[in-house]
N, C-alpha and C positions, 0 to 999 in steps of 0.2 A: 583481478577481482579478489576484495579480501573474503574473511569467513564471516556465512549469514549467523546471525545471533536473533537467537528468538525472546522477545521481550515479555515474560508471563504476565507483568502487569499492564493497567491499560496505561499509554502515555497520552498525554494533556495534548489536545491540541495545539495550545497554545507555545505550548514547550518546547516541540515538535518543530510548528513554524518559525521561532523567534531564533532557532539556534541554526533555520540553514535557510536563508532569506532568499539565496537566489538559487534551491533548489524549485526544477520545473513545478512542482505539485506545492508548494508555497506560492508562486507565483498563480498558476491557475486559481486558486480559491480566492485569490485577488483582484483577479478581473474581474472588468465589469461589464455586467452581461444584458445593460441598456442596448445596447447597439445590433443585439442579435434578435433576430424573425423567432418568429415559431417553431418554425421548421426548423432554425439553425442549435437551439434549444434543446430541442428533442433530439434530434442528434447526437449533441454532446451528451446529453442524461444517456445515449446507447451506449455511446465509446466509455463513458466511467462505469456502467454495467459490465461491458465484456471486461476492462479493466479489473473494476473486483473482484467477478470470477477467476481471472487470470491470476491475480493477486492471493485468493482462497486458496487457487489448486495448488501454488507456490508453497505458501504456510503449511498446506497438509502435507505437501512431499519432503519440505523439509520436519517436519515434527514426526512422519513415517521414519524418515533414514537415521535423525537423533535417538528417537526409540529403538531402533532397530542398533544400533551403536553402542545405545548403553546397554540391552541386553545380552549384547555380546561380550562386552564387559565386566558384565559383571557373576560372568560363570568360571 
């Protein structure tokens, strides 16, 4: 696994998808979501919730240990 890099500004979605086509989360925003029930809907709206929580806690622990890196650094 290489090293996470925190991106400060926002990137484009756009720019994002175009440069890694058959990553899984380019591919999800591309389906197409005619063929799914109600139920199967809501669902997914759960699994990209706990997702972005997951995703959150990621970004704050690593922006905790970077902080916590550079102020050791820089004494």
């Amino acid at each position: 696994m290489g090293p996470v890099r925190v991106n400060a500004g926002a990137m484009d979605e756009d720019d994002f998808f175009s440069s890694r086509p058959q990553d899984p989360l380019s591919l999800l925003v591309k389906q197409d979501l005619g063929p799914l029930s109600v139920d199967e809907l809501h669902a997914r709206i759960s699994a990209l919730r706990g997702e972005m929580e997951r995703v959150e806690r990621h970004i704050a622990n690593v922006t905790a240990h970077r902080s916590a890196a550079d102020a050791l650094f820089k004494k």
